[in-house]
C-alpha positions, 0 to 999 in steps of 0.5 A: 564646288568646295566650302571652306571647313573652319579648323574650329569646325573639323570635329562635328564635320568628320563625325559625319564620315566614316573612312578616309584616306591618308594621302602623303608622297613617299621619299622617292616621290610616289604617292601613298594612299593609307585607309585610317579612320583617325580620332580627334583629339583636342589639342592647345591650338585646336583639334588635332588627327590621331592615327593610333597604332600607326603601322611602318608604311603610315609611319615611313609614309608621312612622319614629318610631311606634309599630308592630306586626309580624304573623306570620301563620300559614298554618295557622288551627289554629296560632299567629300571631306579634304583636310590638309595638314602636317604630320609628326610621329609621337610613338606609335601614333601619327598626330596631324595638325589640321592646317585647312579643309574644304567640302568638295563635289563634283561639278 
């Protein structure tokens, strides 16, 4: 089951997480799952998702993609948060424009 997530509502929603993962395909078309905790920082058009100190392979992996971040939750019987958005470098710090996000469970 999935609820959409407002972009406008991002914010006070990932404050409830913790840890996620950024899911991005590398260029020869294998998956990459990074742990990130990123901040939120407001951006013109609304929040947007900072990875600081980005390391080479959360670099390589998703500068210029297309990405989702995974909020999972520790407890099966609640939600986890999916977030997808586009990726761009900026130095050393990975911003993701948040582009929709749902709430999921498992049926």
């Amino acid at each position: 089951m999935s609820i959409p997530v407002a972009i406008a509502d991002l914010p006070a929603t990932i404050a409830k997480y913790d840890l996620s993962f950024l899911v991005s395909v590398s260029a020869a078309g294998q998956p990459r799952f990074l742990a990130q905790r990123p901040r939120v920082d407001e951006g013109a058009d609304g929040p947007m998702l900072v990875v600081d100190k980005a390391g080479a392979g959360t670099q390589k992996a998703a500068d210029g993609q297309i990405v989702a971040l995974l909020y999972p939750n520790a407890d099966a019987t609640k939600h986890s948060l999916i977030v997808d958005g586009t990726a761009e470098l900026r130095g050393t710090e990975l911003w993701i424009t948040p582009t929709a996000a749902i709430l999921h469970i498992p049926r």
